[in-house]
Predicted model as a PDB file, atoms N, CA, C, CB and O in Angstrom, pLDDT in the B-factor column:
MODEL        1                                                                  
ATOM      1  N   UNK A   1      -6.157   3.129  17.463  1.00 93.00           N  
ATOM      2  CA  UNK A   1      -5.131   2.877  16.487  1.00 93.00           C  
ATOM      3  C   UNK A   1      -5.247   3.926  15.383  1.00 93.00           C  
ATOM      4  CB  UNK A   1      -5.242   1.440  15.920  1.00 93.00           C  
ATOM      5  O   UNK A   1      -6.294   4.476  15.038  1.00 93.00           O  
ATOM      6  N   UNK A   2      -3.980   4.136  14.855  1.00 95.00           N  
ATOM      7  CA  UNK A   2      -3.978   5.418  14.100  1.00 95.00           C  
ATOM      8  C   UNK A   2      -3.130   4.503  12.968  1.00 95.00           C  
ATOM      9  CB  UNK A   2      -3.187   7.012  14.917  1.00 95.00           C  
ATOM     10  O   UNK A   2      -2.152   3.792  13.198  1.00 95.00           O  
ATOM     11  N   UNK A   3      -3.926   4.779  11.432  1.00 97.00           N  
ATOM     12  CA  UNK A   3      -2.895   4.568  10.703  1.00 97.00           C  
ATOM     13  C   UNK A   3      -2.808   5.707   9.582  1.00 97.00           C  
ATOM     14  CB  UNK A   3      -2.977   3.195  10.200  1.00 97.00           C  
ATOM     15  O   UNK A   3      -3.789   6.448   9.649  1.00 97.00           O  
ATOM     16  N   UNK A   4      -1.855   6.074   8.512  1.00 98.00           N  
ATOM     17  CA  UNK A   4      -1.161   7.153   7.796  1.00 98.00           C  
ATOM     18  C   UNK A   4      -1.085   6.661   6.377  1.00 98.00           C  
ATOM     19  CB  UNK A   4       0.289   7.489   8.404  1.00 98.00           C  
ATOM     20  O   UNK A   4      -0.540   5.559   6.444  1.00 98.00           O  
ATOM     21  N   UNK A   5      -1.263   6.839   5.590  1.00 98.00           N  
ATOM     22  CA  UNK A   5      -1.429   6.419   3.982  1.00 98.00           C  
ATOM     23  C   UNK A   5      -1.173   7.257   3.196  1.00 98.00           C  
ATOM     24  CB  UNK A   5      -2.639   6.042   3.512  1.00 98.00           C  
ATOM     25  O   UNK A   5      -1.930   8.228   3.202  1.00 98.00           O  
ATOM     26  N   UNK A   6       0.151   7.253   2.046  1.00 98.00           N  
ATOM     27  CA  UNK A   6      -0.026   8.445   1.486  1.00 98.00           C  
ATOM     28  C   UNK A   6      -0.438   7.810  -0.074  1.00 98.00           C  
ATOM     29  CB  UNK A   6       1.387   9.494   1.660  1.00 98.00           C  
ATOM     30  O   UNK A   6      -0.166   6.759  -0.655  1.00 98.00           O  
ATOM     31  N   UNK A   7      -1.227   9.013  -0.413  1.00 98.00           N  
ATOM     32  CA  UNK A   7      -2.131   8.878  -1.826  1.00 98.00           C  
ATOM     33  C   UNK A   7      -2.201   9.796  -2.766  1.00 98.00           C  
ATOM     34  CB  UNK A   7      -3.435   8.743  -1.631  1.00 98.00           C  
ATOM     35  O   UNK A   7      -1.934  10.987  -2.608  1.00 98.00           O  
ATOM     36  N   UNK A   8      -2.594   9.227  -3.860  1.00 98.00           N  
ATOM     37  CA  UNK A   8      -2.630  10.412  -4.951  1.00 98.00           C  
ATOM     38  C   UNK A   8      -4.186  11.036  -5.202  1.00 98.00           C  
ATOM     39  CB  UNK A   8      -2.032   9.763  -6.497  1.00 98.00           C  
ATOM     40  O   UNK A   8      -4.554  11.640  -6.210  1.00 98.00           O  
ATOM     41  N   UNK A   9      -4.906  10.756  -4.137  1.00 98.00           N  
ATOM     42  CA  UNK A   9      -6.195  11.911  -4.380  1.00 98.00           C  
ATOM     43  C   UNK A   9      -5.808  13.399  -4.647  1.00 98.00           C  
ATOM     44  CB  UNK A   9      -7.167  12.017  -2.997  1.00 98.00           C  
ATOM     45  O   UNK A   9      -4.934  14.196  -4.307  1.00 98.00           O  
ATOM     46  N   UNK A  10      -6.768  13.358  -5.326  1.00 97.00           N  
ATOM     47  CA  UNK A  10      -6.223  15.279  -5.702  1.00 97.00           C  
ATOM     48  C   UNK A  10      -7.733  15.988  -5.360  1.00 97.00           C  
ATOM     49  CB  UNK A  10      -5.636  15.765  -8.017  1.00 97.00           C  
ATOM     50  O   UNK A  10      -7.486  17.143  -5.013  1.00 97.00           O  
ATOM     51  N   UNK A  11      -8.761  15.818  -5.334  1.00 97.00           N  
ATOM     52  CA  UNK A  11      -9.906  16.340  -5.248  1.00 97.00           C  
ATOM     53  C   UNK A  11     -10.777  15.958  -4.108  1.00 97.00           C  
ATOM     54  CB  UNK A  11     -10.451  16.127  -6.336  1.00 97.00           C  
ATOM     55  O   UNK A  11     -11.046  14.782  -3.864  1.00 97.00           O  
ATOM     56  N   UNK A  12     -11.405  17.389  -3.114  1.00 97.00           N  
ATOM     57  CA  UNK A  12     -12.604  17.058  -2.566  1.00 97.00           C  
ATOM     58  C   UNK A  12     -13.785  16.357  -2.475  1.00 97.00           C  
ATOM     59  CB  UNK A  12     -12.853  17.562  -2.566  1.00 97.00           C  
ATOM     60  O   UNK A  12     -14.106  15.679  -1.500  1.00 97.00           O  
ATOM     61  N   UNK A  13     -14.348  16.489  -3.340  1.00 97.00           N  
ATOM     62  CA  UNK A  13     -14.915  15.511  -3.930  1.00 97.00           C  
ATOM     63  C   UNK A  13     -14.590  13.966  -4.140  1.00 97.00           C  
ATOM     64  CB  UNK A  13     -15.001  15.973  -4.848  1.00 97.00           C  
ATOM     65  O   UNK A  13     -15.354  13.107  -3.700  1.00 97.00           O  
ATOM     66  N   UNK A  14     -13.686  13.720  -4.676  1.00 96.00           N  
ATOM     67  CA  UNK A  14     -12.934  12.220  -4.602  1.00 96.00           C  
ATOM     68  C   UNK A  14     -12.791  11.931  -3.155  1.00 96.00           C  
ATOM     69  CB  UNK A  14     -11.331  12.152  -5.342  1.00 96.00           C  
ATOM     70  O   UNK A  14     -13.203  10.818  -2.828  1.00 96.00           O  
ATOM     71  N   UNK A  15     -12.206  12.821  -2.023  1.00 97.00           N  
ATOM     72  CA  UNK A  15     -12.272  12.790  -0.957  1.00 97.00           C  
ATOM     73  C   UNK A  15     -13.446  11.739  -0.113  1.00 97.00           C  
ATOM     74  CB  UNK A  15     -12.313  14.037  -0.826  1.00 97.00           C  
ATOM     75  O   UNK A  15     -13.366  10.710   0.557  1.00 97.00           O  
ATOM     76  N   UNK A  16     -14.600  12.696  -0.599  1.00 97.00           N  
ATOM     77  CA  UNK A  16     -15.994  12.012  -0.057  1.00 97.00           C  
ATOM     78  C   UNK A  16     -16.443  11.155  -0.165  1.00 97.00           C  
ATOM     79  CB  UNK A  16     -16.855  12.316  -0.206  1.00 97.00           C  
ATOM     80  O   UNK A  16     -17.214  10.842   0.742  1.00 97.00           O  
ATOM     81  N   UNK A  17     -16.255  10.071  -1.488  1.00 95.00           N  
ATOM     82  CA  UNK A  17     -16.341   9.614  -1.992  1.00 95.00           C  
ATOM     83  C   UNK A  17     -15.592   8.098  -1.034  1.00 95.00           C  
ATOM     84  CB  UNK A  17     -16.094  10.347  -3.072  1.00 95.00           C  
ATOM     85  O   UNK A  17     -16.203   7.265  -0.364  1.00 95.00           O  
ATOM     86  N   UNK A  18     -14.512   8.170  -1.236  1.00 96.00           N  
ATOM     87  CA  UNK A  18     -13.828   7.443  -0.857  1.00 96.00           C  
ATOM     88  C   UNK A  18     -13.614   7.402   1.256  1.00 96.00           C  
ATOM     89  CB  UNK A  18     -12.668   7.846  -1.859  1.00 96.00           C  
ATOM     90  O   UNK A  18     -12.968   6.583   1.911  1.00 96.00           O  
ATOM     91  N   UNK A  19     -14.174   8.226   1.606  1.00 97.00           N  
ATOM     92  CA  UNK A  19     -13.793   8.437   3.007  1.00 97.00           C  
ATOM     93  C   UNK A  19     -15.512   8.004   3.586  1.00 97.00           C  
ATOM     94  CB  UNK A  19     -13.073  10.322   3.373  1.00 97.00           C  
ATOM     95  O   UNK A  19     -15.818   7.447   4.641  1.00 97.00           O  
ATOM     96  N   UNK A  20     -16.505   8.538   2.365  1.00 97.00           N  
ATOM     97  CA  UNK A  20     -17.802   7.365   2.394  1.00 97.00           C  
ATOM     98  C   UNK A  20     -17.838   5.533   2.539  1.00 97.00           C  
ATOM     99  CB  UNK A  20     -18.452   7.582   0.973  1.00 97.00           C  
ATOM    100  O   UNK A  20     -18.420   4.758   3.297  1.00 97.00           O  
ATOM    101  N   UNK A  21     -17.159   5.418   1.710  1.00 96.00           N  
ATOM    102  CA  UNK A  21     -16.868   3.442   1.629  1.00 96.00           C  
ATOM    103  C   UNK A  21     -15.994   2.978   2.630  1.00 96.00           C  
ATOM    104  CB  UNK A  21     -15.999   2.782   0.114  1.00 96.00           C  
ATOM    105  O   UNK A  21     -16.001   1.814   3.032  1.00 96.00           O  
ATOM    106  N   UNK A  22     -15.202   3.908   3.066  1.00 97.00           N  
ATOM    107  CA  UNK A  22     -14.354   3.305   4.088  1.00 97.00           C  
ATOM    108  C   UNK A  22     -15.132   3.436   5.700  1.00 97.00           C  
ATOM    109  CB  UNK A  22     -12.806   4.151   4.006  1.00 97.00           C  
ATOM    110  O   UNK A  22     -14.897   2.738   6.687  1.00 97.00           O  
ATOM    111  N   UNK A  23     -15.822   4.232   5.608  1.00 97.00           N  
ATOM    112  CA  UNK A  23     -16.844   4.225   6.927  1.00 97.00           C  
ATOM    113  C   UNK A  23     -17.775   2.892   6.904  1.00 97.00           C  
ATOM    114  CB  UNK A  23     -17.945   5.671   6.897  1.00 97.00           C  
ATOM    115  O   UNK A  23     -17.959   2.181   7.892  1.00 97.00           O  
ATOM    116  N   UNK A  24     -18.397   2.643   5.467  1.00 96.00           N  
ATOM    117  CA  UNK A  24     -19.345   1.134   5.156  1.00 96.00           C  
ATOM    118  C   UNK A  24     -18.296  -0.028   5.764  1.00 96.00           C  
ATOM    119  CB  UNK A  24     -19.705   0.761   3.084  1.00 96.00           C  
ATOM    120  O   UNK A  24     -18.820  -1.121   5.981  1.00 96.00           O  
ATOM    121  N   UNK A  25     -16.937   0.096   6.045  1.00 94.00           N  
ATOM    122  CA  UNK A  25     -15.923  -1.333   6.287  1.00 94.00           C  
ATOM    123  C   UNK A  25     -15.618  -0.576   7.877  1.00 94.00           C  
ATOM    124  CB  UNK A  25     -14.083  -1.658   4.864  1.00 94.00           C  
ATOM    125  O   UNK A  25     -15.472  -1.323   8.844  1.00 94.00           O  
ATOM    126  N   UNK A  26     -15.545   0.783   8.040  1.00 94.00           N  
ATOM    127  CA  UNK A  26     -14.705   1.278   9.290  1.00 94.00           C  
ATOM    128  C   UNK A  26     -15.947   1.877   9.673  1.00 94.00           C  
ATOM    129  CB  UNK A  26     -13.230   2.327   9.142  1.00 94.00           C  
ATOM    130  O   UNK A  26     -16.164   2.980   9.170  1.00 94.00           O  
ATOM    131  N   UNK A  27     -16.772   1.431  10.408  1.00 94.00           N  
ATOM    132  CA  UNK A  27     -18.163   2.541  10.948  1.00 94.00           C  
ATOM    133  C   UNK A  27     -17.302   3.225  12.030  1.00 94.00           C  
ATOM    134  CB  UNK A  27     -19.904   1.655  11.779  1.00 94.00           C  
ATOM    135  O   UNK A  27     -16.904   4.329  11.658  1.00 94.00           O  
ATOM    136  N   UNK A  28     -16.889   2.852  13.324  1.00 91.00           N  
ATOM    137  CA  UNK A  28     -16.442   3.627  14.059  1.00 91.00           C  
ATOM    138  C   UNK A  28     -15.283   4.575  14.403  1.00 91.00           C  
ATOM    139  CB  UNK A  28     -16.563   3.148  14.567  1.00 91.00           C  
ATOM    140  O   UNK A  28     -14.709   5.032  15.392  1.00 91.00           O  
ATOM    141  N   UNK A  29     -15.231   4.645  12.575  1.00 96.00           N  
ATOM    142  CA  UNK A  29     -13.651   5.919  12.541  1.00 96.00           C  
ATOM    143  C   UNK A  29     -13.575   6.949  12.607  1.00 96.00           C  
ATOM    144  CB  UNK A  29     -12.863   6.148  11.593  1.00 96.00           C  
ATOM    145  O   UNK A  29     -14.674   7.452  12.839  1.00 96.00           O  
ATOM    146  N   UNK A  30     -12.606   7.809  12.502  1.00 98.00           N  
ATOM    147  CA  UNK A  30     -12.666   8.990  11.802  1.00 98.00           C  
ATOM    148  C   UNK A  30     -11.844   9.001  10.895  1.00 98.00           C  
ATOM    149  CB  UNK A  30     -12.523  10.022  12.461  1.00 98.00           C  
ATOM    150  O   UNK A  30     -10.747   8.515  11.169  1.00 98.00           O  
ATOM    151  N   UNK A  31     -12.000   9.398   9.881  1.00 98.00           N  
ATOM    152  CA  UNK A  31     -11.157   9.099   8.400  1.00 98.00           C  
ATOM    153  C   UNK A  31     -10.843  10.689   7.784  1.00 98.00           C  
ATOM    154  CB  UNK A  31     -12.327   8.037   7.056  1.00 98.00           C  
ATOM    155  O   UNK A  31     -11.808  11.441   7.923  1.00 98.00           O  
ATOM    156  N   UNK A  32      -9.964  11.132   7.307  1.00 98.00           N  
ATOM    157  CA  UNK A  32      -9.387  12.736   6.802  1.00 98.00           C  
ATOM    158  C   UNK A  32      -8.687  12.942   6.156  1.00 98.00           C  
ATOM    159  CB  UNK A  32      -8.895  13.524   7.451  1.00 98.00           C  
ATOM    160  O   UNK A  32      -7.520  12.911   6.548  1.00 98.00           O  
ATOM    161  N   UNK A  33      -8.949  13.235   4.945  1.00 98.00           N  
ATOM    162  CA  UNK A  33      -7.252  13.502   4.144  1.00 98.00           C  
ATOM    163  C   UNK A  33      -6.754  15.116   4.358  1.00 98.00           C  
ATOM    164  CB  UNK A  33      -7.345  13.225   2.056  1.00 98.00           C  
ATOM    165  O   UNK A  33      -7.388  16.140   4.616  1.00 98.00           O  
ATOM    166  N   UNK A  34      -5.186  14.822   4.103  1.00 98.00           N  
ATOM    167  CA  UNK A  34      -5.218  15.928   3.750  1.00 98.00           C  
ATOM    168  C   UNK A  34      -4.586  16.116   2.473  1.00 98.00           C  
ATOM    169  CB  UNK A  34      -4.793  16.608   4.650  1.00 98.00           C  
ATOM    170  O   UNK A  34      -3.601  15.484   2.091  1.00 98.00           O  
ATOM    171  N   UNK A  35      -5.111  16.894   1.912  1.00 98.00           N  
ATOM    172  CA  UNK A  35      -4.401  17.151   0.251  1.00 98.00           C  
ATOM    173  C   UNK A  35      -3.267  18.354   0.098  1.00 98.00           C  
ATOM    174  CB  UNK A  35      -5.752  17.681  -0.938  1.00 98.00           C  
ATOM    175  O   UNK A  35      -2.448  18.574  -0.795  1.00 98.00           O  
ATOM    176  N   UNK A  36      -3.583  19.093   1.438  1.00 97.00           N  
ATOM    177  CA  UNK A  36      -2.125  20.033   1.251  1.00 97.00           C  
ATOM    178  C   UNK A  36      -1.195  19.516   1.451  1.00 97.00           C  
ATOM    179  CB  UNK A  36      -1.854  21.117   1.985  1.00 97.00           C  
ATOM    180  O   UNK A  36      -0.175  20.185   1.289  1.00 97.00           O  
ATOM    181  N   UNK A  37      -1.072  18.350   1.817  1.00 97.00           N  
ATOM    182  CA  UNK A  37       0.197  17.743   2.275  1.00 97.00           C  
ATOM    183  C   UNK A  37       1.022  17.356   1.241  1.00 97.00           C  
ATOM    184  CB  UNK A  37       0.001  16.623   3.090  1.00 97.00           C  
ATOM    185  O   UNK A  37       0.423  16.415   0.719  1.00 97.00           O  
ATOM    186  N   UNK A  38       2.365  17.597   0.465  1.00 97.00           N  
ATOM    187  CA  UNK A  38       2.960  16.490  -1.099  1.00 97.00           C  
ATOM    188  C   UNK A  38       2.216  15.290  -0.707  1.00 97.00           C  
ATOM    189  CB  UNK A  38       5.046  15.969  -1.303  1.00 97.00           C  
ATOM    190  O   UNK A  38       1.435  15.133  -1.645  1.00 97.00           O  
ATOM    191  N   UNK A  39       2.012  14.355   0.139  1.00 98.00           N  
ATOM    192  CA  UNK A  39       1.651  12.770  -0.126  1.00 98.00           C  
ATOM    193  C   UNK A  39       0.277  12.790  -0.036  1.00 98.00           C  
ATOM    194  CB  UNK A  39       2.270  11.628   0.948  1.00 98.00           C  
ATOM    195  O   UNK A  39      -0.155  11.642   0.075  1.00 98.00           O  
ATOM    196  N   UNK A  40      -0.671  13.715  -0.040  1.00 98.00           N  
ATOM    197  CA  UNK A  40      -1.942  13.598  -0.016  1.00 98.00           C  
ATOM    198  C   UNK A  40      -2.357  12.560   1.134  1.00 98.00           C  
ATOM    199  CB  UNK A  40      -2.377  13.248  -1.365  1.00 98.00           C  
ATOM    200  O   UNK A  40      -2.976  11.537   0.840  1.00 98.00           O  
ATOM    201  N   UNK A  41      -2.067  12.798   2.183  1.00 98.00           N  
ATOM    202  CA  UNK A  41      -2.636  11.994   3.140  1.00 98.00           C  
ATOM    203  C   UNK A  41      -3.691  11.599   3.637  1.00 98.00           C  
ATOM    204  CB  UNK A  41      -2.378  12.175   3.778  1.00 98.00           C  
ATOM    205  O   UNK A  41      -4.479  12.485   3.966  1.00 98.00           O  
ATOM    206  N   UNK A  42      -4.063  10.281   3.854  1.00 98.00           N  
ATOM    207  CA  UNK A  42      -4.950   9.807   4.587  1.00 98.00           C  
ATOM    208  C   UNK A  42      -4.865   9.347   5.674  1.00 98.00           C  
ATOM    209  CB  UNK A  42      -5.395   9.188   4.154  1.00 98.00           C  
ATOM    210  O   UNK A  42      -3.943   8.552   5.853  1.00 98.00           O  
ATOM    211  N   UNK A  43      -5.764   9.652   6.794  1.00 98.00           N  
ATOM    212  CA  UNK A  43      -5.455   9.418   7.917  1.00 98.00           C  
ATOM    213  C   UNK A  43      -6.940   8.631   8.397  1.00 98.00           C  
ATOM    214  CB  UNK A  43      -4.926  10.768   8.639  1.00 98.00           C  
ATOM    215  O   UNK A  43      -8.048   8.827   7.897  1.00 98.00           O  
ATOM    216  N   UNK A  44      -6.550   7.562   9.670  1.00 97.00           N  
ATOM    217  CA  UNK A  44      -7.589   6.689   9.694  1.00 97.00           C  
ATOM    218  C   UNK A  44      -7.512   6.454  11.007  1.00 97.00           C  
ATOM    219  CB  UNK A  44      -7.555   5.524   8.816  1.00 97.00           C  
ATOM    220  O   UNK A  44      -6.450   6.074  11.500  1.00 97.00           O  
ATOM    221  N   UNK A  45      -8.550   6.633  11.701  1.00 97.00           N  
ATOM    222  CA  UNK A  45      -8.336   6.656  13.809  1.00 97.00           C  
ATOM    223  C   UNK A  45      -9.797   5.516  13.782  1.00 97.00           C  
ATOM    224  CB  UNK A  45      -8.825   9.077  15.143  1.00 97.00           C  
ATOM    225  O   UNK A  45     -10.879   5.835  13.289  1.00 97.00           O  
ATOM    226  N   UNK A  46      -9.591   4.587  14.228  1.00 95.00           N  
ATOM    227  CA  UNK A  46     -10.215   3.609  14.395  1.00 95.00           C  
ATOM    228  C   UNK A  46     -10.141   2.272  15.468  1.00 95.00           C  
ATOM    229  CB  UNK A  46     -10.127   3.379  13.382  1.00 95.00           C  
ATOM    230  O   UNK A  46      -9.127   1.676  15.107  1.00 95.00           O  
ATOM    231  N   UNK A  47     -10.401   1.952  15.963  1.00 93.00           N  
ATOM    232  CA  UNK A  47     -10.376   0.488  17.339  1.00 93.00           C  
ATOM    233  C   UNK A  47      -9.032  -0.329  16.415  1.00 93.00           C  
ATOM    234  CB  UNK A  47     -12.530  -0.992  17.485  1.00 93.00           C  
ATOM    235  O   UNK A  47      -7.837  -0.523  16.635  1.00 93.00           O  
ATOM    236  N   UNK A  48     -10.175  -0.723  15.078  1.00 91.00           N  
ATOM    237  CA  UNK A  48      -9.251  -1.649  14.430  1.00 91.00           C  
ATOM    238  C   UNK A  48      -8.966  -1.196  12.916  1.00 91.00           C  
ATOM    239  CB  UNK A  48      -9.868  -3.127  14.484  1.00 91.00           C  
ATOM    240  O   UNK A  48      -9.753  -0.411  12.387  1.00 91.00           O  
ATOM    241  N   UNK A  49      -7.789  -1.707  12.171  1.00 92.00           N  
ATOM    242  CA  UNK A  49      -7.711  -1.497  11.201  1.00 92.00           C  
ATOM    243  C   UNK A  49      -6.783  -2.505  10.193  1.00 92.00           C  
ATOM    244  CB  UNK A  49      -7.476  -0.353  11.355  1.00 92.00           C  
ATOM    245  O   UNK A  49      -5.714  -3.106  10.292  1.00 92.00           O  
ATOM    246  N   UNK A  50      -7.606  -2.365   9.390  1.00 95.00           N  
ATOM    247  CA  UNK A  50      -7.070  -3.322   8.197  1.00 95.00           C  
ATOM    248  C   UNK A  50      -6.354  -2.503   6.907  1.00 95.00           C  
ATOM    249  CB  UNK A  50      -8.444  -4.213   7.560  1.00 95.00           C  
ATOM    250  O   UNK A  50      -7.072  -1.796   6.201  1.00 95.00           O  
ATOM    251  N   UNK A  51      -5.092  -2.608   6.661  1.00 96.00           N  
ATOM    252  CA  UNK A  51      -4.736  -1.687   6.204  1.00 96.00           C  
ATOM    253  C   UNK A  51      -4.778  -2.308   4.453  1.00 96.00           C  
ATOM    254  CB  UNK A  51      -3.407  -1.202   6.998  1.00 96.00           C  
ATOM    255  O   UNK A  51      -5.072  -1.726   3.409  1.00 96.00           O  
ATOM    256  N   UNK A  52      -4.467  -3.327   4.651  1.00 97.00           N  
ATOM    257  CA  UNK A  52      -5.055  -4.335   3.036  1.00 97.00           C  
ATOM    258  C   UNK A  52      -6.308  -4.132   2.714  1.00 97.00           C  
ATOM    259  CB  UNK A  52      -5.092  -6.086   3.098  1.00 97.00           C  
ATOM    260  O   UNK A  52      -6.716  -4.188   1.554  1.00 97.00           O  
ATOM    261  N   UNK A  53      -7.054  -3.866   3.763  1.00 96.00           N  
ATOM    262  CA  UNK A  53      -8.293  -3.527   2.916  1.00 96.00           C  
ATOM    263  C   UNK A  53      -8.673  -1.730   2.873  1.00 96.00           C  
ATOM    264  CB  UNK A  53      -9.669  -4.463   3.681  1.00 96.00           C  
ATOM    265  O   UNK A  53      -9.705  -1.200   2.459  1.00 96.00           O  
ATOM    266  N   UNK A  54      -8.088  -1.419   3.149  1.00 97.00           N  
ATOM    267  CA  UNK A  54      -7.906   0.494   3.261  1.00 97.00           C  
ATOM    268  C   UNK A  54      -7.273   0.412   1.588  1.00 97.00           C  
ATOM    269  CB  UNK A  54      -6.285   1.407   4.944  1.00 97.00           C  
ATOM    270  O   UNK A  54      -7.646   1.127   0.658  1.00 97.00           O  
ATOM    271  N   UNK A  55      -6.453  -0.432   1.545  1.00 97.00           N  
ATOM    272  CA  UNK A  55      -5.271  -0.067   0.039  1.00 97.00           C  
ATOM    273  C   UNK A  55      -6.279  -0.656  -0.480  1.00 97.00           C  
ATOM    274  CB  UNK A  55      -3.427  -0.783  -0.345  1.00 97.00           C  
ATOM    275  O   UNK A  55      -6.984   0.257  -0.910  1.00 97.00           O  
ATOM    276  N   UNK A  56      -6.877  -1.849  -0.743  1.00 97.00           N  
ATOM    277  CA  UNK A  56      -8.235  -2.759  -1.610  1.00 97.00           C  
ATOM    278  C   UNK A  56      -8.871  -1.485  -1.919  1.00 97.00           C  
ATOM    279  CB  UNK A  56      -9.471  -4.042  -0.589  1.00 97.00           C  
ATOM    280  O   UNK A  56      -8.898  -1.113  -3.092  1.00 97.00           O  
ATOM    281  N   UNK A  57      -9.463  -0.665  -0.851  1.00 95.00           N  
ATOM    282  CA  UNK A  57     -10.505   0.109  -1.534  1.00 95.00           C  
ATOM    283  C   UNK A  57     -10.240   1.587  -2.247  1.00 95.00           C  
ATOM    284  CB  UNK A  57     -11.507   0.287  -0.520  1.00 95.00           C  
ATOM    285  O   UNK A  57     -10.901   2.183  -3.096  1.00 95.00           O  
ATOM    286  N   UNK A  58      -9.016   1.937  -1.567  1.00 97.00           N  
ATOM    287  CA  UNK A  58      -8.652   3.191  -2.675  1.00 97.00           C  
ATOM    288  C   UNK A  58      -8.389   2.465  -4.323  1.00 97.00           C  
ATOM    289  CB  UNK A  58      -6.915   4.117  -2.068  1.00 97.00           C  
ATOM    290  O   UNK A  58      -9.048   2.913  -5.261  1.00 97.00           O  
ATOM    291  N   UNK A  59      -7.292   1.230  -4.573  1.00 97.00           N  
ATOM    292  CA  UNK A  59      -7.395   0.927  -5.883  1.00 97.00           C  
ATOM    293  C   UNK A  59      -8.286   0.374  -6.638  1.00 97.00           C  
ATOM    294  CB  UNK A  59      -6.684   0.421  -6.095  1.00 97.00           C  
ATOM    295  O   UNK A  59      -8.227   0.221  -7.858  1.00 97.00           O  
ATOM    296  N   UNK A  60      -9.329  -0.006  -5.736  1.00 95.00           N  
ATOM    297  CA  UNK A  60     -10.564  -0.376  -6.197  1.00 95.00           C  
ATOM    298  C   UNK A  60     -11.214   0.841  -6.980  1.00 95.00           C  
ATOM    299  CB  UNK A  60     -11.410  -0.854  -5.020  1.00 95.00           C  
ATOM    300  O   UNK A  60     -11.864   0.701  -8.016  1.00 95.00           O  
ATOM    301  N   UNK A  61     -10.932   2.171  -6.298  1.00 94.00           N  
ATOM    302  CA  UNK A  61     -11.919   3.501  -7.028  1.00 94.00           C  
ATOM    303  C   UNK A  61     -10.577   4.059  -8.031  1.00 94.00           C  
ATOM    304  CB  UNK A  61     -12.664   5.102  -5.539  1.00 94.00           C  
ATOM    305  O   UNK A  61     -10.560   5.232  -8.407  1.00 94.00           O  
ATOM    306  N   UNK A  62      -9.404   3.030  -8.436  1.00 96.00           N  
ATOM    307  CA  UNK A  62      -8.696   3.687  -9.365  1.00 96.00           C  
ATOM    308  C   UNK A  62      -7.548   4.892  -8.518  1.00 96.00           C  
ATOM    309  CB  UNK A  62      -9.893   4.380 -10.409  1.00 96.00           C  
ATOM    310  O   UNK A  62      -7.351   5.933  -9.145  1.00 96.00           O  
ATOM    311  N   UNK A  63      -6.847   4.741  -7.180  1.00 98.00           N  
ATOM    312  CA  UNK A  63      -5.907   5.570  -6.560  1.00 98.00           C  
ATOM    313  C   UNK A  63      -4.940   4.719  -6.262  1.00 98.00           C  
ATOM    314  CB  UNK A  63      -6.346   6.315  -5.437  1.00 98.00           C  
ATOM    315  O   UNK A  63      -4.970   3.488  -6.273  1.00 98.00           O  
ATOM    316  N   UNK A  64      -4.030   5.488  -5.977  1.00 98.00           N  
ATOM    317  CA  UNK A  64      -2.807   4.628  -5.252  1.00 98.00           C  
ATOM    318  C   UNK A  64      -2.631   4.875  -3.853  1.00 98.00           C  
ATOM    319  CB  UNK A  64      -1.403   4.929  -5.861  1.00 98.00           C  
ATOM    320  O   UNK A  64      -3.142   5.950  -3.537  1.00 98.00           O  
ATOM    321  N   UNK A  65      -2.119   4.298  -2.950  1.00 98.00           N  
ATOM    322  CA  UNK A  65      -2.032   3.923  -1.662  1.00 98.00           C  
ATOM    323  C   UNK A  65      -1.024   3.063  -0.993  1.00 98.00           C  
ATOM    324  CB  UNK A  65      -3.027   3.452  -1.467  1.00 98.00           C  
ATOM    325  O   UNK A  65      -0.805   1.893  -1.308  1.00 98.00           O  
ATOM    326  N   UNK A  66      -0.344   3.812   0.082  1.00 98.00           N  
ATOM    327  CA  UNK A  66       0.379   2.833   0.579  1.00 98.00           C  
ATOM    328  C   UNK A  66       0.778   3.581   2.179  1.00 98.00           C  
ATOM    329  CB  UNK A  66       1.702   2.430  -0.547  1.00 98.00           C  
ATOM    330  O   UNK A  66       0.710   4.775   2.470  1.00 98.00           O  
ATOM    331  N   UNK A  67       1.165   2.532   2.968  1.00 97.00           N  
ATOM    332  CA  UNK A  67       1.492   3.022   4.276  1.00 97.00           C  
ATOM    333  C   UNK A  67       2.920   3.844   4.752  1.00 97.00           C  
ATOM    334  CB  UNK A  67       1.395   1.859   5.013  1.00 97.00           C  
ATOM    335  O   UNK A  67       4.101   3.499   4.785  1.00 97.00           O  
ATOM    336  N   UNK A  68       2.344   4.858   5.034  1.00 96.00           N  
ATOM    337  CA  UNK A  68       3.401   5.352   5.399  1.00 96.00           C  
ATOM    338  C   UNK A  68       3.862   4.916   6.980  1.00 96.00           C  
ATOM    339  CB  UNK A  68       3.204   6.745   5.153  1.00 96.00           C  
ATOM    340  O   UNK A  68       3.241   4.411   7.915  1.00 96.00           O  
ATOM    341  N   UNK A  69       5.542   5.454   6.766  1.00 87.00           N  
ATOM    342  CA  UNK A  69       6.233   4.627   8.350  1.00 87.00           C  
ATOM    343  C   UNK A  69       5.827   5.306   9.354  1.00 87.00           C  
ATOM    344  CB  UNK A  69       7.957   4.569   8.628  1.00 87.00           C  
ATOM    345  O   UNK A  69       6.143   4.970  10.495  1.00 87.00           O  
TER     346      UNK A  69                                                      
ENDMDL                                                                          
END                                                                             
């Protein structure tokens, strides 16, 4: 399952950060933003996914988040 999120990360660093905690809830993902993109994307390849708790934890570190179609 693949899901698409666009966000307002702006930094590498913030990147790691946040693509760290989501591995502690998603161990068997692969998780990637990309920031060249306008929506700053996040991308999330995983078995399963919870996308309420993907959005929980970006506004939890203070970002915005939401699914893209």
């Amino acid at each position: 399952m693949i899901e698409v999120f666009k966000t307002n990360v702006q930094e590498e660093w913030q990147c790691k950060i946040i693509i760290e905690t989501l591995l502690e809830h998603f161990p068997n993902s692969s998780i990637n933003f990309d920031l060249e993109d306008c929506d700053k994307i996040l991308r999330i390849h995983a078995p399963t996914i919870s996308n309420a708790k993907i959005i929980d934890v970006l506004n939890f570190h203070g970002y915005s988040c939401e699914v893209l179609p």
